[in-house]
VEXBAVEX-941820 format. One line per 8 residues: number of its first residue (from 1); for each residue x negated, y negated, z negated of C-alpha. Coordinates in pm, 1 decimal. Layout:
<pts>
NUM	X:Y:Z  ...
</pts>
This chain:
<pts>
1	1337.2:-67.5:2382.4  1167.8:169.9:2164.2  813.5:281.7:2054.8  711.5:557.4:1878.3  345.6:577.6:1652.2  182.7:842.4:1431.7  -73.0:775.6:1206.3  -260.3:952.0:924.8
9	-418.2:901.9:620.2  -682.5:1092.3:474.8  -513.7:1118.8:156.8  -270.5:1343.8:-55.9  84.5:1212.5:-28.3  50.2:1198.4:-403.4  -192.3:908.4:-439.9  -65.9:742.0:-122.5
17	268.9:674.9:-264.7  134.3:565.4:-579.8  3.9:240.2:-399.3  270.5:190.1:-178.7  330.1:-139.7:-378.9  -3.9:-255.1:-360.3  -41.8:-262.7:12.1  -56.2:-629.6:-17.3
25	-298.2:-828.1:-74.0  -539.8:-659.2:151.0  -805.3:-828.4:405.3  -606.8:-724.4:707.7  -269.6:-808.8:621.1  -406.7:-1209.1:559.4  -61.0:-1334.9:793.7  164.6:-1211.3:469.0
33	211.3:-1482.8:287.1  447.4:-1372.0:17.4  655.5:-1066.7:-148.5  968.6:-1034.9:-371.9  1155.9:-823.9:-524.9  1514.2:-859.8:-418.6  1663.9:-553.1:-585.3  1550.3:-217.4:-733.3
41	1721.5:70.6:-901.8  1733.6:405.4:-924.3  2015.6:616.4:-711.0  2213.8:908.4:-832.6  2002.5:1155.9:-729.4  1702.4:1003.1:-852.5  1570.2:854.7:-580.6  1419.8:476.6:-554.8
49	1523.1:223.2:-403.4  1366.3:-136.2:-355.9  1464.6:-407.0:-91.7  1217.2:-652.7:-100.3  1193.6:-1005.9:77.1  840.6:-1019.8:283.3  753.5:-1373.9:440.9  541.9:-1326.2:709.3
57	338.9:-1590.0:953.1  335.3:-1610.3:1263.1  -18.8:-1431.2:1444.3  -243.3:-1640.0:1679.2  -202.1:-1333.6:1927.0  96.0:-1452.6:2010.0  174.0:-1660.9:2363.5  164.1:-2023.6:2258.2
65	541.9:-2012.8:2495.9  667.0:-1773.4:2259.3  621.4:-2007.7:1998.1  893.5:-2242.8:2030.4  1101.5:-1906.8:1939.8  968.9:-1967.3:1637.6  1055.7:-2246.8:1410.8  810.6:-2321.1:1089.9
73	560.4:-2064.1:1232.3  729.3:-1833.6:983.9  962.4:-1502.0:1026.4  1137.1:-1356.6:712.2  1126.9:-957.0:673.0  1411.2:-774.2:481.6  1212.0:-447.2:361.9  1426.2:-168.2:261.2
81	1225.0:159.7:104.1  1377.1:519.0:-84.7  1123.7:717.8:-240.8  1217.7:1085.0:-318.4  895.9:1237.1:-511.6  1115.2:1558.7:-526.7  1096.6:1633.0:-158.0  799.4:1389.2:-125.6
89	902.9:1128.5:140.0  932.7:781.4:184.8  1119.3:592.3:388.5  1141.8:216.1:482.8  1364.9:17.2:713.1  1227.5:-338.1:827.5  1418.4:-582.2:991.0  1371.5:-970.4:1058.5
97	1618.3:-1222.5:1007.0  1664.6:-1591.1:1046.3  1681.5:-1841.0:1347.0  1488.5:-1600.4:1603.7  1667.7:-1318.1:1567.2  1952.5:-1422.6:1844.1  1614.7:-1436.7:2050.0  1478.5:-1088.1:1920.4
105	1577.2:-846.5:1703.4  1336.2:-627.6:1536.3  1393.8:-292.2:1356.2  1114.9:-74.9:1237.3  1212.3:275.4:1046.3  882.9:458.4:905.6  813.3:724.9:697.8  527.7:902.0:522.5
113	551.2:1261.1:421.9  275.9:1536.5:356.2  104.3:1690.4:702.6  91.0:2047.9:720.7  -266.7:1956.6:538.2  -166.7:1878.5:228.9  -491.5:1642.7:165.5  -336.8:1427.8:452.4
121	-41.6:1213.8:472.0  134.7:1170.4:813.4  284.7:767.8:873.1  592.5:809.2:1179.2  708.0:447.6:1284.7  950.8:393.2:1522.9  1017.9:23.7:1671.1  1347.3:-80.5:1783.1
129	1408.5:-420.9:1976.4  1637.5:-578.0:2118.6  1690.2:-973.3:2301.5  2017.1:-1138.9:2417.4  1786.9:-1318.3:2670.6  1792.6:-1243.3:3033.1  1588.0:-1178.8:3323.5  1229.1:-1276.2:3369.9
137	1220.8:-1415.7:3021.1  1393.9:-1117.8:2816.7  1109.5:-925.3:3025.9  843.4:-1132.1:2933.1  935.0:-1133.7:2555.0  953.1:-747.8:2564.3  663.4:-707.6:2646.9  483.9:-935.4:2467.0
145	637.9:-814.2:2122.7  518.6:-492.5:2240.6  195.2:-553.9:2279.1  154.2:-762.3:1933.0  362.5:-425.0:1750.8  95.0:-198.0:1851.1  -183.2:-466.2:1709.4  28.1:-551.4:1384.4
153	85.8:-158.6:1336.1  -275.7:-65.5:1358.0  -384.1:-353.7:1080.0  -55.1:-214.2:868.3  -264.1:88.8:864.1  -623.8:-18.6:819.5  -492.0:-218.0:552.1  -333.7:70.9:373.9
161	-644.9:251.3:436.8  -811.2:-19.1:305.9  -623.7:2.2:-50.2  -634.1:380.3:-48.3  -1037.0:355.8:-44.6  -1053.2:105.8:-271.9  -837.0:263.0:-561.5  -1053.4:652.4:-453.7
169	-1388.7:432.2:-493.5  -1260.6:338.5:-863.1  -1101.1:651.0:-901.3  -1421.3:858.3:-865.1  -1629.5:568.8:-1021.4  -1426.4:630.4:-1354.1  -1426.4:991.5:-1308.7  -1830.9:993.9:-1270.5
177	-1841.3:757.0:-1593.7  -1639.9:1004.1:-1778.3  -1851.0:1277.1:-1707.2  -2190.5:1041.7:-1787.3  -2052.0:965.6:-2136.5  -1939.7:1361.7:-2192.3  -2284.2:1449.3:-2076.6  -2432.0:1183.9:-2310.0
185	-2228.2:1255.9:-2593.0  -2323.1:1688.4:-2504.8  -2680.2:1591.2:-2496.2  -2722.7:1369.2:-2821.4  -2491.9:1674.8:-2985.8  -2771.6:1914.6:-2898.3  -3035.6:1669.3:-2934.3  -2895.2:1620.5:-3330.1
193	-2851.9:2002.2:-3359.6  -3230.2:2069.3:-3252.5  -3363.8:1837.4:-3457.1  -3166.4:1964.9:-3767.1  -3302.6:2277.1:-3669.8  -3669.1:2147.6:-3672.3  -3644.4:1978.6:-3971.5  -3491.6:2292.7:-4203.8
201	-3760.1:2461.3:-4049.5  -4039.6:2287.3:-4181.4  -3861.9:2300.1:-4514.9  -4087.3:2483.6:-4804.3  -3886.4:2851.5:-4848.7  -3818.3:2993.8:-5172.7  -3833.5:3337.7:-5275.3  -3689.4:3500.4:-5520.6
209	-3857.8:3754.2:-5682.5  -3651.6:4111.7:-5757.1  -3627.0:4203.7:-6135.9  -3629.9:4525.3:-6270.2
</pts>
């Protein structure tokens, strides 16, 4: 089974990328529970890559009969990511591992590249699983990790959002305090130069008389 999502964020590819690793922690991503660097280096052609260990736990929107599926109330995400600034793209390859994966197998490819606005970066996932179960059950478990993909994807995206506002908000705020302090400094340089003026002005004058 597959499913296919689009989302966008109001946001130049630029500055998204720059905070793809601080998506976590944010207040709708609260079931991560920890991230680590597994490996990182750069590729021949320049590109980044990163595969990073993400322990997630388990939502409460889950079936409490699914949850037997899952030992510890814990799954462990292998994160795989290239970044290419050249061509500006990045993509990521998710996939769980561990105890429930002979139950379900989940693979998530995404990428985020420009929109034909450039102010606006576009977010593709596609969701891939897959269960060795059968019948009624295999249904069942579809269908349910379905359902919870579509909720999980949409706070992976307000919580993204969420960052990208934050680091604008801070963004602008330093931005307006850098043009208070310019203005500041412009006015006390004209206020100095005015009252040089003023002062010279009220000086006594001296004239010198012609000879001859």
């Amino acid at each position: 089974m597959t499913v296919h999502l689009t989302q966008y964020l109001s946001f130049p590819w630029e500055f998204v990328s720059s905070l793809f690793w601080k998506r976590y922690p944010n207040p709708h991503a609260r079931h991560v529970l920890s991230v680590d660097v597994l490996e990182r280096y750069l590729l021949p052609n320049g590109k980044l890559y990163t595969k990073r260990l993400v322990i997630k736990k388990i939502s409460r929107r889950i079936p409490s009969w699914l949850l037997k599926y899952f030992p510890g109330g814990q799954v462990p995400v292998v994160e795989e990511s290239i970044i290419d600034v050249n061509t500006k793209r990045i993509d990521v390859v998710s996939t769980n591992f561990g105890h429930y994966k002979k139950y379900l197998s989940v693979g998530e490819y995404s990428s985020l590249v420009p929109s034909n606005d450039n102010s606006v970066t576009k977010v593709s996932r596609v969701l891939s699983l897959e269960s060795s179960l059968k019948g009624f059950l295999r249904s069942a478990l579809m269908k349910t990790s379905q359902t919870y993909y579509h909720s999980s994807s949409n706070d992976t995206y307000l919580g993204y959002l969420h960052v990208c506002n934050k680091y604008s908000s801070i963004a602008n705020s330093q931005e307006q305090h850098s043009s208070v302090n310019e203005a500041s400094k412009s006015s006390t340089k004209m206020s100095n130069t005015h009252g040089t003026r003023e002062y010279t002005s009220k000086l006594p004058h001296v004239v010198m008389a012609e000879s001859g």
